[in-house]
C-alpha positions in Angstrom: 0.0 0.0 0.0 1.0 3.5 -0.6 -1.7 5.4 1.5 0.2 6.5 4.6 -2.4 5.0 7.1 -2.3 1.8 5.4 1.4 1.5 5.9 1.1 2.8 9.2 -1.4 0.5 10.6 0.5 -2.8 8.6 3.7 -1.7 10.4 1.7 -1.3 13.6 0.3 -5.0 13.5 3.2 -6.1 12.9 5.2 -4.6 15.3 2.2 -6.5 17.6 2.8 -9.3 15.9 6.2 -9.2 17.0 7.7 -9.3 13.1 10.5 -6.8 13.6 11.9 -6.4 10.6 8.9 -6.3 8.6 7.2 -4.0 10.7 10.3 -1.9 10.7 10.8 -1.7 6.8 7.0 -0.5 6.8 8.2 2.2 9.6 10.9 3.8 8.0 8.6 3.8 4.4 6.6 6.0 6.0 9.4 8.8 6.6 9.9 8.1 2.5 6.3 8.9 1.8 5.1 12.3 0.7 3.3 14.3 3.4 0.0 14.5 2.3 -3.2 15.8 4.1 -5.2 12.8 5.8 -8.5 12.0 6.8 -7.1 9.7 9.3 -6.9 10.9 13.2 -5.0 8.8 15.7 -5.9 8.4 19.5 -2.8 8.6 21.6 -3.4 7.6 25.4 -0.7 8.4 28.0 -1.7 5.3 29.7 -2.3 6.8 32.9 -6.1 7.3 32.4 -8.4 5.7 34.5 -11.3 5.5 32.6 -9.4 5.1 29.5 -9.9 8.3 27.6 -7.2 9.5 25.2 -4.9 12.2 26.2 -3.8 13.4 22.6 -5.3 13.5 19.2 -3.1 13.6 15.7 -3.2 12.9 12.4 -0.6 10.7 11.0 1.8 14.1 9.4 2.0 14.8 13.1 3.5 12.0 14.1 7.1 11.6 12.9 8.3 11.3 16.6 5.8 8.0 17.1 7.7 6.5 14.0 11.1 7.1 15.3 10.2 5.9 18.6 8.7 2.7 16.9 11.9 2.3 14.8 13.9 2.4 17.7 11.7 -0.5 19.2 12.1 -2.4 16.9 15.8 -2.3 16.3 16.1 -2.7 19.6 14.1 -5.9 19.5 16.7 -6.9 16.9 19.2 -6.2 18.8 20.5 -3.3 16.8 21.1 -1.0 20.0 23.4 1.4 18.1 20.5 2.1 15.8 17.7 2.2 18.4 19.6 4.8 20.6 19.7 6.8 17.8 16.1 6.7 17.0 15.0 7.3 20.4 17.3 10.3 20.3 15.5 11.5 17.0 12.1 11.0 19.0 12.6 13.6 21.3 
């Protein structure tokens, strides 16, 4: 797929999935894709919620940080630790 939420939600499941590298070639696709205005809004929840509201909303153009956070995951997962620090460094 070349919509960005469709690569974005592939990568996502398999990042679940616990398929590393696959998710993480679909992550770092997206930073190659055009920005393009979206439809799509993500929910983003701190975690500390109680009653499980969302803290945050975006759309997927706001959201480079998430990806290089994600990136870093899963490079980490592979044991790349060189490469995650330096996505987790981009993330900020």
């Amino acid at each position: 797929p070349k919509q960005p939420e469709a690569v974005f939600n592939k990568a996502l499941v398999l990042y679940q999935l616990k398929r590393y590298a696959f998710a993480l070639e679909d992550f770092e696709r997206l930073l190659e894709l055009p920005i393009v205005e979206t439809q799509a809004v993500y929910f983003k929840s701190s975690g500390s919620t109680q009653d499980g509201s969302f803290s945050e909303v975006a759309s997927l153009s706001q959201q480079k940080a998430d990806i290089d956070n994600y990136i870093g995951l899963c490079y980490y997962q592979l044991g790349q630790l060189n490469k995650a620090i330096d996505y987790f460094t981009q993330a900020f």
